[in-house]
Structure formats: C-alpha cells, structure tokens
N, C-alpha and C positions, 0 to 999 in steps of 0.2 A: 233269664228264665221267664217263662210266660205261662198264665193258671187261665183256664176257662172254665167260668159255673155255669152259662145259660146253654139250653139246647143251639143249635151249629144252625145257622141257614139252610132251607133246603136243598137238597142237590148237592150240598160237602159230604166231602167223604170223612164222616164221625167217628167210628169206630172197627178194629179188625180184632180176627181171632180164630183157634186154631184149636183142632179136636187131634190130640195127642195120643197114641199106642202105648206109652210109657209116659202117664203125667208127671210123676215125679223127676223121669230122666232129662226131659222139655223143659222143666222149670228150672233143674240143674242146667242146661246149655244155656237157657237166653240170660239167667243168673252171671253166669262167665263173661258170654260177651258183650252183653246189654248192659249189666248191673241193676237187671230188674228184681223186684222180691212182691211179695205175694200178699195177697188177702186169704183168707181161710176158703180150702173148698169145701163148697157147698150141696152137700147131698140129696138137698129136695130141690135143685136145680142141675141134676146130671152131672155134680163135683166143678163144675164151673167157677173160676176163681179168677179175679182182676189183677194183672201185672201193674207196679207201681213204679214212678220213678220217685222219691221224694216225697212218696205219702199219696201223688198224683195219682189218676188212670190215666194207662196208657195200650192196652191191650189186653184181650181175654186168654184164657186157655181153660181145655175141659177133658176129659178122658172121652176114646172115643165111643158111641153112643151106639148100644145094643142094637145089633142087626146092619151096621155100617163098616164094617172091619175091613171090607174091602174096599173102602170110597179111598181116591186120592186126598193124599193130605196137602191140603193148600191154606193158605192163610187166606181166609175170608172179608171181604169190603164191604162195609154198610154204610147206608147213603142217608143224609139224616131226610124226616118230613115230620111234620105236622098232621098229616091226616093219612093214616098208614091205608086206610082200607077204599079210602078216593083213589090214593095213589096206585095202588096195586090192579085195581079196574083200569087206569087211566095206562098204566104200563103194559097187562094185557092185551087192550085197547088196539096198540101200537105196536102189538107182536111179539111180545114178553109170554113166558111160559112160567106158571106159575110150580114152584116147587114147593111151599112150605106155606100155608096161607094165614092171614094174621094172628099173632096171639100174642097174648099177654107174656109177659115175666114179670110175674109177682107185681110189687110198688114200682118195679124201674124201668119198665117202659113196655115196649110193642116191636114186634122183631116177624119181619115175611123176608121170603127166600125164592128168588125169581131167575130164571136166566135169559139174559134179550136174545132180541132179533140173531144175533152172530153166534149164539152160543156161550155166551158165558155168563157167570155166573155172578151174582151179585144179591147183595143185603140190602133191607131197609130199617132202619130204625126210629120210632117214636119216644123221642124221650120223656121220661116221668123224672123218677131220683137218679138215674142214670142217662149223664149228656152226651156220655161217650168218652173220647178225652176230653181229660183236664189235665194236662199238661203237654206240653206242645215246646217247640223250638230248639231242645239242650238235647244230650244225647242222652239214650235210650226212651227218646218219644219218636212216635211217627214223622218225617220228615216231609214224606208224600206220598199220593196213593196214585195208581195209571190204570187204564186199560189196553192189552195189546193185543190186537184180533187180525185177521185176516180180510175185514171188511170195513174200515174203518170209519170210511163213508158213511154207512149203515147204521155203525154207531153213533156218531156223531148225529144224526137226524134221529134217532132212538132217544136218547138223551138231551138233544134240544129241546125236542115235543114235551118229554115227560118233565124237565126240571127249569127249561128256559136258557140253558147255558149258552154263554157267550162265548164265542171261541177268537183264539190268537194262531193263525199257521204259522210253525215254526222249522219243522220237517222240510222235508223235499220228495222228489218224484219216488226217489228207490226207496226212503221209508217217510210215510207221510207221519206228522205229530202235531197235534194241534192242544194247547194248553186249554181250561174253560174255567171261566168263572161264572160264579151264580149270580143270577136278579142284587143288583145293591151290591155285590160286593165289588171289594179296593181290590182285590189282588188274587189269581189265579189258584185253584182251589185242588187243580191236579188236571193230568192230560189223558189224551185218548190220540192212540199210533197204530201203527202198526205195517206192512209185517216187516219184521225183524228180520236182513237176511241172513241171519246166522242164526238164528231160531229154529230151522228146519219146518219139521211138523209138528210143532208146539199147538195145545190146544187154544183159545182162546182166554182170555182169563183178566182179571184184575189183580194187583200186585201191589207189594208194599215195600217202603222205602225203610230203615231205622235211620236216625242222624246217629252218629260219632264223633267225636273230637277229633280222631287218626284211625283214616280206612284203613290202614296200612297195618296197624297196630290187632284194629279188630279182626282182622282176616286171620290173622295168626290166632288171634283167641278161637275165632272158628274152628283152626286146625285143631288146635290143645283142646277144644272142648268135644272133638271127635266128630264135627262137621264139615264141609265141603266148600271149597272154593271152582267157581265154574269158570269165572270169568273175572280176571287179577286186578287189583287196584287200579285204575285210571284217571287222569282227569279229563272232562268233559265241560260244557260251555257252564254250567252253573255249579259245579265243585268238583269232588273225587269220589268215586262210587267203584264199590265191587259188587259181585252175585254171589251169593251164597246159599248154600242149603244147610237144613238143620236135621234133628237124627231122625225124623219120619220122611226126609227128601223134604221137604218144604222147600221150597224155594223164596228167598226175599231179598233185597238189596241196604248193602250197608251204605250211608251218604255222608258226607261232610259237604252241607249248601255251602256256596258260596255268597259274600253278603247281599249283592246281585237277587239272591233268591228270592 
C-alpha cells in the first residue's frame, strides 16, 4: 500500500472524477466493485464527494450539474500544475480550447477545463488541501491514466510543449503508444496512443485504469452490479485488463499491473 501527501509533479495525471445522473446509484456500483466508500456530499460544492480506499482519496464523484443533462458521462483526467493560470495561457498558446477557465474550490485547490489540439478533453489541477490521490498502488486506486486520439502525433507534441514529457515508443505502425514521463521523474506517469482498431469511431478522450486483485472476479462484480463488460478479461504485456462500463455508460478499465509495471 502506498499514501501520497504532497501535490504530484507537474504533468501526472492527479486526479479523476465523474458527474453521475443517479449519485446514490454510482456510489452504490463502484462500492461493489471497487470497495470504494465515501466522504459526505457536499452542497456548496455541487454535492461533490471523495471516493476512499482506506480513509485514502482515490476519485471524485458529483450529481450532474444543472443545465448539463445531456453531456456524455465520462470519467474526467486532471493533470496536476503548480501555476494553474500560466499553464492554461501556455496550453492555449499551443492550440488547447479552453472550456472552463480557472477557479478556485474553496481551500482545496484550483481546477480549469480545456480540450487540446485532437479534441479531447482534459483537467488541470492546482493543489491546496487537495493533492489528488492519496492512495495509489492496491486495488480500488487508480492504476493508470492514457490518452487515445486519432492524432496521436499531435498529442504527443501538445503535451511535450506544455509539460516537458519524455516519451518511451512502445506501440507499433497499426496503433502507435508511446508511454511519458514528467521532468525528474523514475518512472512512466501514463501513455498517449492511439487509434485503436477496434475503436471504430470513438471520440477522442482520456481514460482511466482501476487496479484489482482479480480482473476476472471484478468483471462479474460489474455484471452483479448491473454494469457492462465490453471487452473480456485478458492478459496483455504488463498484466490482465478488461473494459467496462458503469450505469451512466462510462467507460473505464479494470487492471491488475503486472510487477514489471
């Protein structure tokens, strides 16, 4: 088990989170097959409430947010930084569309909402009392987070410029994948691919991993919790991963790293 107090290097992927049609029904499914439980929500923050594993944070969720009923539900990627409102000019800059422009939450940080150059969509976060996760490595934490776009090229130079990231090609010609790490760090932070050819005409997007102890196990929990499997258990170079969706469609991936990871 592994705890993190201090804000995340810039350019890690910090923190996810998800605006639910039925908060209560959300909390009950990732409760089944995460073994997540909750903080209080909070109503001068839009009912917004932290998933814990062990007292940890490990992801947000919120009821969704007047005048948005029809946005796609997707589980949202925030990138940490230190200077929220340099960064956000600085992404711009570089062909980034700004959707949501900086602001506060309360004492615990600073939160913009941008989509790059390829079209997707992505978070920033400034942490104050909020680092993002604080718990990381065991299951029902974050495992890893990706980008998978149809230009991936594009991204990759999008996200050099704005964060420095170093990249590792891992991929090949029919789906390229290139892993990145930030400035100073030991170890690969998440990747950027794409296209998937079994993806179809999937839009753009950033995505999230859960660890498990047994994919194989959680996938069944998916079913029993009345969500969806897209894509069956497998092993793959660095563990075993399914695709799952949860009761708004969300899409996310369940993982068990291999120690390799």
């Amino acid at each position: 088990m592994t705890t993190h107090s201090n804000p995340w290097p810039a350019g890690t992927p910090c923190w996810v989170d998800l605006m639910a049609s039925d908060l209560g029904r959300t909390q009950a499914f990732y409760r089944d097959v995460l073994g997540w439980d909750y903080t209080e929500s909070q109503p001068e923050y839009g009912g917004y409430c932290n998933a814990q594993v062990g007292g940890e944070m490990v992801a947000g969720l919120s009821p969704t947010m007047e005048g948005m009923e029809s946005a796609p539900h997707v589980w949202s990627v925030y990138l940490a930084t230190n200077d929220i409102a340099a960064r956000v000019a600085q992404a711009v800059e570089a062909g980034a569309t700004q959707v949501y422009e900086p602001m506060e939450v309360g004492p615990f940080g600073s939160m913009a909402m941008l989509t790059d150059p390829t079209g997707a969509a992505f978070g920033l976060w400034q942490a104050d009392e909020h680092v993002g996760f604080t718990r990381v490595e065991e299951p029902g934490a974050v495992a890893w987070c990706d980008l998978m776009t149809a230009d991936p090229a594009a991204a990759r130079d999008f996200y050099g410029r704005l964060f420095g990231y170093a990249y590792q090609d891992i991929g090949d010609e029919s789906m390229p994948y290139a892993l990145f790490t930030v400035p100073g760090g030991d170890r690969p932070a998440g990747g950027i691919g794409g296209p998937d050819p079994n993806a179809g005409d999937a839009q753009p997007g950033w995505g999230v991993a859960f660890q498990v102890e047994d994919v194989d196990a959680a996938a069944e929990r998916v079913r029993t919790a009345g969500g969806t499997i897209s894509s069956e258990p497998s092993d793959f170079e660095y563990g075993r991963m399914a695709v799952a969706a949860g009761p708004d469609g969300e899409v996310f991936v369940l993982m068990t790293p291999s120690e390799e990871m």
